[in-house]
N, C-alpha and C positions, 0 to 999 in steps of 0.2 A: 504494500500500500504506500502510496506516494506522501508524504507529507510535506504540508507548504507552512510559508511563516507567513502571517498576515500581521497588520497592526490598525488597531482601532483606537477610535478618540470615544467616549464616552462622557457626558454630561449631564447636570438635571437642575434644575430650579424651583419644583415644585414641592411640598411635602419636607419627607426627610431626606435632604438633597445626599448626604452621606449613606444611610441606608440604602434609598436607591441603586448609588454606584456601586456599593455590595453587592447588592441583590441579582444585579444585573452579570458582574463577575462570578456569582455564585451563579448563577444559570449557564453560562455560560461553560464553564468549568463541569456541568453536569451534564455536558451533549458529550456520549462517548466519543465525536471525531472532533473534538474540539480540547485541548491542554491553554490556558494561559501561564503561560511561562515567566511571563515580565511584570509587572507593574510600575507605573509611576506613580510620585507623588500627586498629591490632589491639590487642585491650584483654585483657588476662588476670582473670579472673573468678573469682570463686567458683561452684560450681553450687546449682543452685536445683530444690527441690521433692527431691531426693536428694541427700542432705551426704555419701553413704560412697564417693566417686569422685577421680578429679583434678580441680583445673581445667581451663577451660576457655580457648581463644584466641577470642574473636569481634571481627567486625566484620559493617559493615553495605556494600550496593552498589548504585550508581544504574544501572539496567539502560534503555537504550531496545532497543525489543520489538515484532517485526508479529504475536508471538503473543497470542492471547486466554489470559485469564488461566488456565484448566483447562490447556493445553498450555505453558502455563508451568512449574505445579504438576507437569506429565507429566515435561519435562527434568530439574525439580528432582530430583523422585524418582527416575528414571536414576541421575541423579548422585551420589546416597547410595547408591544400588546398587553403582553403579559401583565407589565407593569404600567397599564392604565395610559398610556401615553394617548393623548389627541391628539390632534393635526386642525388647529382652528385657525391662526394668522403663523404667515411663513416668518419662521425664525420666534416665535413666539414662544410663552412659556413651556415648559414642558416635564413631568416627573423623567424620562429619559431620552436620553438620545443616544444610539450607539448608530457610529461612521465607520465604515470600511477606508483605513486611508491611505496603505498597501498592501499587495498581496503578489509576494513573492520581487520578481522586477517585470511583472504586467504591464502593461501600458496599454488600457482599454480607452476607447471615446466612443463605449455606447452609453444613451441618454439613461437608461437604467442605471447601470454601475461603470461610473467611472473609477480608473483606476488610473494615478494618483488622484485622490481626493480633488476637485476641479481647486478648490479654496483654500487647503491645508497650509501654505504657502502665504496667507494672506494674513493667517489669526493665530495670534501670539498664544491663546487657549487652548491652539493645537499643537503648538512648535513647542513651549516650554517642557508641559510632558513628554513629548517624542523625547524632546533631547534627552531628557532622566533615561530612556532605556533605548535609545541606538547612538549611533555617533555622528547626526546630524550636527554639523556646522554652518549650517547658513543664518542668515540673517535671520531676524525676529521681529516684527512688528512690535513700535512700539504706543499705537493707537489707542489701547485701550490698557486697564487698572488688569494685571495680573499678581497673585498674591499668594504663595505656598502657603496652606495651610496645616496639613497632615502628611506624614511617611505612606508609605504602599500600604494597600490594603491585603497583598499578600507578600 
């Protein structure tokens, strides 16, 4: 069986924004073709693209995976299900958000799942955690309030 490394950005503003990002790692951790191997630290955010909400907790996770990246996206989205997630105004509140932000060194431009992330590049929310667990060096947006709060959750 093939095993790939993906990494996701993970978020929430609703509720118990820390719970949440558990809950979410623990489901995740609980699909037998799924292992979270990395964590980062949890960073408290400003939000982006919609200011009239709360912050945000995010971090990012080094996933190895026998699934193909659509069946990845599938779990994901369970998982926002799971955990109540709506979709009422774009970029809007939300108890989660889990992002596919690479998977393997893909490079898709279909409108379903892009791979890299179209935006990951843009939002400091997603670059600070990456940085915590790969060896990204690039620049960091510094547009918005990022703030470590907490060590990994695992």
């Amino acid at each position: 069986m093939d095993m790939h490394t993906a990494y996701l950005s993970i978020g929430s503003n609703m509720g118990d924004r820390e719970e949440n990002l558990r809950s979410a790692i623990d489901l995740l951790n609980a699909d037998e073709a799924i292992e979270v191997t990395k964590c980062a630290n949890i960073y408290e955010t400003e939000p982006v693209g919609y200011d009239d909400q709360p912050y945000f907790l995010n971090t990012c996770l080094e996933l190895k995976t026998s699934l193909d990246p659509y069946s990845l996206l599938k779990v994901c989205q369970k998982i926002e299900n799971d955990l109540h997630r709506v979709r009422i105004i774009r970029n809007g509140p939300r108890t989660i958000d889990l992002d596919i932000l690479l998977y393997d060194d893909l490079i898709s431009y279909d409108p379903i799942l892009t791979i890299p992330h179209p935006r990951m590049y843009e939002r400091a929310f997603v670059l600070y955690p990456l940085k915590d667990i790969t060896d990204y060096s690039g620049k960091i947006p510094e547009d918005k309030s990022v703030k470590l709060v907490d060590e990994p959750y695992i």
